[in-house]
N, C-alpha and C positions, 0 to 999 in steps of 0.2 A: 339644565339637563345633565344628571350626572351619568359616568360611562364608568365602566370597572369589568377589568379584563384581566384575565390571568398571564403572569408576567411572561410567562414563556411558552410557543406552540413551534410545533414543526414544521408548517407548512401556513404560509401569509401571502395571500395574494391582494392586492388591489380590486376596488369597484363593489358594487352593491347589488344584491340580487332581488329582480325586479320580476313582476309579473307575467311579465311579454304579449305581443300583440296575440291577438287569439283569430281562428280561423271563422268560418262561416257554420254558425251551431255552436261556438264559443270556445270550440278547442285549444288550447294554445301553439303555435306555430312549433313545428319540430323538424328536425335535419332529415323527416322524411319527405317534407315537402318542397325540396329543391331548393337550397339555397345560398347554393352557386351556379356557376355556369361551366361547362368542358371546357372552356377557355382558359378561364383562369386557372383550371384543377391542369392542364397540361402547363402553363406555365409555371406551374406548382412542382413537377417534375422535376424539370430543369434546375429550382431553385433549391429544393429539397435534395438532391443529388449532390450539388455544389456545397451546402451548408449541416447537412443533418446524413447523408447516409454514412457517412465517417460512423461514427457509432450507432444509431439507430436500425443501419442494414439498408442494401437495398429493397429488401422483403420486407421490411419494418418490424423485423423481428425484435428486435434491440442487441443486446448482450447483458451479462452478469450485472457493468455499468451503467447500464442504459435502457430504461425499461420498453417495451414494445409501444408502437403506438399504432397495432392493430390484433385483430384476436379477444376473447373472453373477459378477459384480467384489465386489458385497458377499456373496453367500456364500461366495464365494472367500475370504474375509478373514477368514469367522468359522466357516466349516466345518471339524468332525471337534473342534472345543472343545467347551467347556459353554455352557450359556446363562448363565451366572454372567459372563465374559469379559463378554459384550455386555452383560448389565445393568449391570454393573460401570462399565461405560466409560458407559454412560448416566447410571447414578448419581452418576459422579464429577465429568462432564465438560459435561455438558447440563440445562437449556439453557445455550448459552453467550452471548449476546447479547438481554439482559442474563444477565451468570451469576446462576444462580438455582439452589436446591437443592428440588424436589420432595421430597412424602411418598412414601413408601415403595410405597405401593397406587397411586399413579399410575404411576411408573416399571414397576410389572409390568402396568398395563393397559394401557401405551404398547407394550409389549413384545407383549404378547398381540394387539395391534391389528397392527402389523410381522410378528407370524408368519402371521395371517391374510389380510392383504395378500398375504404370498409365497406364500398356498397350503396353508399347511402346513394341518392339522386339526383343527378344534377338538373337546375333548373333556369329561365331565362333570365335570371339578374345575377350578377356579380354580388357576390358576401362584403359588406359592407361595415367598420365598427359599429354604425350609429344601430348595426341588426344584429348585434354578438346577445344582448342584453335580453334580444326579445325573441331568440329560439333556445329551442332546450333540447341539450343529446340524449337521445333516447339509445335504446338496444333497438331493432331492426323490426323487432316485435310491437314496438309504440312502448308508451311509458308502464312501468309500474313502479310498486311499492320499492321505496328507499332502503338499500344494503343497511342491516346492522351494522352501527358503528358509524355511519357517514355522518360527515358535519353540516351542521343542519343549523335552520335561522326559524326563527316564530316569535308568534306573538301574544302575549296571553295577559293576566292578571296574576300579579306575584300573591299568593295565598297561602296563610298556615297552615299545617298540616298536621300530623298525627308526631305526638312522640317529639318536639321541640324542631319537626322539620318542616320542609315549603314545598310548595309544588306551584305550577303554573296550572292556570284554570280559564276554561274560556279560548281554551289557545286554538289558533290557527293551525292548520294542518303544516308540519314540519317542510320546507323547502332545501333540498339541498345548496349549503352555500360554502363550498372550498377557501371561501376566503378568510374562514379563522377568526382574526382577531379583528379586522381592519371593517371598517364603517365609514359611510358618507351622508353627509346630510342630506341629502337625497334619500338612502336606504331609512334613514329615523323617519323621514316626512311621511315614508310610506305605509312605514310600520304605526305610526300615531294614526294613519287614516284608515287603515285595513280595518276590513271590517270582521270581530270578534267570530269564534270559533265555538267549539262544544268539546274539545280535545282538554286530556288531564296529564300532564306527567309530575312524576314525581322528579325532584331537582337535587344533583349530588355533588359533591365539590363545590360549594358555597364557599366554605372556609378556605380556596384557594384564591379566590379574589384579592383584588389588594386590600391591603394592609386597613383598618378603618369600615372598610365594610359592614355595616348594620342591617341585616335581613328587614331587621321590624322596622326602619326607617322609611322602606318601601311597600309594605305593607297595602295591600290596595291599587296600589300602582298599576297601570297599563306599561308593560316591560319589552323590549326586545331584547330577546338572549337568542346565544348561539353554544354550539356542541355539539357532543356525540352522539348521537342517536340510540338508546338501547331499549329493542324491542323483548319484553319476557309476557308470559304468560299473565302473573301477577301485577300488572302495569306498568304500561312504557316509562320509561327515564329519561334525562338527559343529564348526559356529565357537561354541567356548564364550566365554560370556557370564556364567557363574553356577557354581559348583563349592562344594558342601560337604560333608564325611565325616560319612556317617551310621551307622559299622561300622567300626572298628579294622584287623577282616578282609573277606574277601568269603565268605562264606557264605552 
């Protein structure tokens, strides 16, 4: 299984984006259906106060440095993911003045405290890692269509195209996944087993892959790539960032 990833992104988080459990009628679980508790979201407070209103505000406004983590702009940013993405990025990166590494149970009660602030609902279980993977932040409204530009993960068949270029065919419907560059063999297993799509986009920035890279060598292939999302008129795109064969064939 070869991987080829463009050498350098701005943003690389950790973990793999996964399907998550689904509700009853098959919806998938979302941060509208409760899942934290008031408990934790006030111990969330306290923690939040201590570690993040220094820059963040106590409004959670942010400042110039410190972007909001409530309001339009930050769901924007982390809507139609998992909650995994945003704790991830807390876990890895916050506090940063002084960078300081939190226990585990802070960082989810910091988290439970930010969904409660935004609205969302709290419910009879405590937010959990083994549950970051398997809901997805929505806007208040429930989910829709992925922002232009967001970075996105699918699955498709790598296919020639018009004019000496490629396109993915067969693809899965685009999943938002912040995480860039970074894969787990979990997230391949998944992507080799999902099952095929009816989505087409066309594929740009090929040539920025590494060094070696032969398009026609995958030719056929069952692929996971990842990128930026770009919806036009004239058919979707993605500006790949991330390509690697999960399927010899596409079946």
């Amino acid at each position: 299984m070869r991987i080829l990833a463009v050498a350098s992104v701005t943003l690389v988080l950790s973990g793999a984006v996964t399907l998550g459990a689904r509700q009853p009628g098959g919806r998938p679980r979302t941060v509208l259906d409760g899942v934290y508790t008031s408990a934790q979201a006030e111990r969330g407070v306290a923690a939040y106060t201590e570690h993040c209103s220094r820059c963040h505000r106590d409004n959670l406004r942010g400042n110039p440095e410190a972007l909001g983590l409530t309001g339009a702009r930050f769901v924007e940013a982390w809507r139609e993911d998992t909650l995994f993405s945003l704790f991830d990025h807390m876990a890895t990166r916050m506090p940063r003045e002084p960078l300081t590494t939190l226990p585990t149970p802070v960082y989810l009660d910091i988290l439970a405290f930010i969904l409660q602030f935004n609205g969302y609902p709290a419910g009879e279980q405590e937010l959990t890692v083994p549950q970051l993977k398997a809901v997805r932040f929505v806007d208040k409204g429930g989910p829709q269509p992925l922002p232009n530009l967001s970075l996105v993960r699918l699955v498709g068949c790598l296919t020639p195209a018009a004019k000496g270029g490629w396109a993915l065919t067969a693809a899965t419907e685009p999943v938002r996944d912040n995480a860039g560059l970074a894969t787990t063999p979990e997230g391949s297993r998944e992507s080799a087993e999902a099952a095929l799509g009816t989505g087409a986009f066309e594929l740009l920035n090929l040539e920025f892959l590494p060094a070696g890279f032969t398009p026609a060598a995958y030719s056929g292939h069952r692929v996971q790539l990842k990128g930026a999302l770009v919806r036009r008129q004239g058919g979707d795109r993605i500006n790949v960032t991330f390509l690697e064969s999960v399927g010899a064939s596409c079946r």
